[in-house]
DOBA-747038 format. One record per residue (C-alpha): residue number from 1; x, y, z. Coordinates in Angstrom, 2 decimals, always signed. Last residue first. Layout:
% residues N
- NUM/X/Y/Z
...
% end
This chain:
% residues 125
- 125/-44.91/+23.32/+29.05
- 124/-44.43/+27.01/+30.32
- 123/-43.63/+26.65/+33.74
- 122/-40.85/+23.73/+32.60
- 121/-39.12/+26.46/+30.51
- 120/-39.23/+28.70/+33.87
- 119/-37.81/+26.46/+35.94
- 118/-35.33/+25.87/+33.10
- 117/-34.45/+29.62/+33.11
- 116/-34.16/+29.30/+36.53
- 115/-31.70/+26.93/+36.70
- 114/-29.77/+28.18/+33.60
- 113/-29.42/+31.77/+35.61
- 112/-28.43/+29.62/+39.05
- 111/-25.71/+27.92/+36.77
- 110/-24.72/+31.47/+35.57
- 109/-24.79/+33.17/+39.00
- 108/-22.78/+30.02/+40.54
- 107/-20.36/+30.30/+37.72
- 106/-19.93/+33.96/+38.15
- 105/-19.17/+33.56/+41.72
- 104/-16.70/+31.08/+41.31
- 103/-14.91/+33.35/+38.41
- 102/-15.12/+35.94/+41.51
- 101/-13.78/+33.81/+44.22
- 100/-10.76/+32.40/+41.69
- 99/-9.74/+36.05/+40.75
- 98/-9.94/+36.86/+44.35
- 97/-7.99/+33.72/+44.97
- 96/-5.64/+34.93/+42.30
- 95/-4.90/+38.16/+43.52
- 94/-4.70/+37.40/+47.13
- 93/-2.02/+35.18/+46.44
- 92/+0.11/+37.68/+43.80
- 91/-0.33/+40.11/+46.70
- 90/+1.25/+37.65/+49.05
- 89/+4.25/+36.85/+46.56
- 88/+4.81/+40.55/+45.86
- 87/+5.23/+40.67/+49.48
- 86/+7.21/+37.76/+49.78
- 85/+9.53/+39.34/+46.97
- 84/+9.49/+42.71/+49.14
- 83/+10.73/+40.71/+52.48
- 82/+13.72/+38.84/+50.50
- 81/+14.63/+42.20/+48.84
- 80/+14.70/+43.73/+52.45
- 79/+16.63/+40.42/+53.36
- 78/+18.92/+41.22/+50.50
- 77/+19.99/+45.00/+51.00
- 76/+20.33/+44.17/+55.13
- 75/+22.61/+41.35/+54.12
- 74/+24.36/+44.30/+51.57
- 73/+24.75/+46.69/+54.04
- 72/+25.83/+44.27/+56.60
- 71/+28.85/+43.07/+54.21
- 70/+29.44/+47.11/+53.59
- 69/+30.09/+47.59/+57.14
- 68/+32.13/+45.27/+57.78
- 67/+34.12/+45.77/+54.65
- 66/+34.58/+49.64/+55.51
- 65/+35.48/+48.38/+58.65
- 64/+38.05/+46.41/+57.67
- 63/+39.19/+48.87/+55.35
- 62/+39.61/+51.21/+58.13
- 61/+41.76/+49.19/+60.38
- 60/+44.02/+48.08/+57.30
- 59/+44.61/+51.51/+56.74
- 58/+45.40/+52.58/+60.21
- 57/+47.30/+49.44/+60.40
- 56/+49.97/+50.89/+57.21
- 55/+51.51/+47.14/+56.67
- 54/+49.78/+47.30/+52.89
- 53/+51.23/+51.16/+51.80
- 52/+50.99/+51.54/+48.21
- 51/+48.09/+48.61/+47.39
- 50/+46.45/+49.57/+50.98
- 49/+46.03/+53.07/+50.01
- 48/+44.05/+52.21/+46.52
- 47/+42.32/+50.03/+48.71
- 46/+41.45/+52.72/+50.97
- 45/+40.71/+55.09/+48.08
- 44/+38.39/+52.72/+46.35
- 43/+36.79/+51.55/+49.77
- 42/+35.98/+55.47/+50.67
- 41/+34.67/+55.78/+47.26
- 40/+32.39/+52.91/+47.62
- 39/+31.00/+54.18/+50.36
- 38/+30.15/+57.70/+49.96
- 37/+28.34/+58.74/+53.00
- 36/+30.09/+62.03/+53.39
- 35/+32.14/+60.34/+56.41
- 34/+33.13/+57.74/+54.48
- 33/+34.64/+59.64/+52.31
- 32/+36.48/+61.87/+54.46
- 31/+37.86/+58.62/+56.06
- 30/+39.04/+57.75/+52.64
- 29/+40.37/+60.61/+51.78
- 28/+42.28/+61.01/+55.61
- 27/+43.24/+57.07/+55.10
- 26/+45.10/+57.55/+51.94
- 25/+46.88/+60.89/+53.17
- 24/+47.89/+58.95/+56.09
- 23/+49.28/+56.61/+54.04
- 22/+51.54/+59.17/+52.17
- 21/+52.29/+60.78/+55.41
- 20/+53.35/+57.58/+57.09
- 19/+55.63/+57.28/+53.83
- 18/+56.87/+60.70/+53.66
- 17/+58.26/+60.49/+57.38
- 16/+59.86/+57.44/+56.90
- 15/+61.26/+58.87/+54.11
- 14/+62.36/+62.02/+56.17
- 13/+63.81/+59.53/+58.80
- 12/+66.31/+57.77/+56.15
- 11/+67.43/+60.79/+54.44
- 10/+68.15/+62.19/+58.02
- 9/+69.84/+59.81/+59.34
- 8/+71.74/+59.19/+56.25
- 7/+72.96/+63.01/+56.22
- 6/+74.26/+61.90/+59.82
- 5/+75.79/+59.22/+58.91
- 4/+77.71/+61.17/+56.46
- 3/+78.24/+64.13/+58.13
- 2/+79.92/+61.80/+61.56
- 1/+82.32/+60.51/+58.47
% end
């Protein structure tokens, strides 16, 4: 009887054993990931982790941060797309009033071309 509880024991502590290992594998690749800058392969393995293991806390730990980081990522992503579209915006501006300025300019050098072409049509009568 004592052998059989104690082959239990065992059985039941080596599958413990396995399972932290298995999650630990999960957050070691992902971790390893992240650490070689690779984002989205970190979240894939952690989630991939998470799925298999979902009350491991180291896992959970990391994926929120690999959330965290990726939802400040992309708000830094949009408000440097924000600041490049007001750029284009600006340039588009400036484009147009030069465009205006200039056909301005060539309207006031034709009109003062007509004037004194008439100046000198009423010369010659």
């Amino acid at each position: 009887m004592r052998s059989i509880i104690l082959t239990i024991y065992f059985c039941l502590a080596f599958s413990s054993a396995s399972f932290s290992q298995g999650a630990q594998a999960y957050f070691n690749t992902s971790a390893n990931h992240y650490v070689q800058n690779r984002r989205e392969d970190a979240l894939r393995s952690v989630h991939a982790g998470m799925q298999k293991f979902p009350n491991d806390q180291k896992l959970k730990a990391l994926a929120d941060k690999l959330k965290e980081e990726k939802k400040k990522e992309d708000q830094k992503r949009n408000q440097e797309n924000k600041e490049q579209e007001q750029k284009e915006q600006q340039k588009k501006e400036q484009e147009k009033k030069e465009q205006q300025e200039k056909e301005q300019k060539e309207q006031k050098d034709q009109q003062e071309k007509q004037d004194q072409q008439s100046e000198e049509e009423k010369k010659e009568q």
